[in-house]
C-alpha angles and dihedrals in degrees: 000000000000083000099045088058092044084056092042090052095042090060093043093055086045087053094045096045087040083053097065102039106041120040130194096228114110127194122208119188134191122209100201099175149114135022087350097069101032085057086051097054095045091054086049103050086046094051082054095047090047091048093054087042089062101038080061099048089057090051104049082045092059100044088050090055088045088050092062101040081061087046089055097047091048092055095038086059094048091041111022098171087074098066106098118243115247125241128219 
């Protein structure tokens, strides 16, 4: 039994002198700097600039397509004889 307590304080020494020595925090750091991210905000800013490029692309494309459809209205009224008859 003697032995058993010597054991028992032996660890307990080992857990309080561990304790204040080693402790269980860790610290991660990130180091987010440099070309990598100057590489990632470019791409980025060109993804947006190509994004708004093409939204206004698609617009101008369809007011140009409403434009015509406008165009065509305007000569069918003045000539009507050149709208296509429509078949069923």
């Amino acid at each position: 039994m003697d032995e058993l307590d010597q054991r028992i304080e032996r660890l307990e020494k080992l857990a309080k002198e561990g304790s204040r020595v080693n402790s269980s925090a860790s610290n991660i750091t990130v180091n987010a700097g440099g070309i990598g991210v100057w590489i990632c905000c470019t791409f980025c800013a060109l993804c947006l600039m190509a994004s708004l490029f093409t939204l206004w692309i698609v617009t101008d494309i369809r007011q140009n397509d409403r434009d015509q459809g406008n165009q065509l209205n305007a000569i069918y009224m003045m000539a009507p004889h050149l709208k296509p008859e429509k078949t069923k």
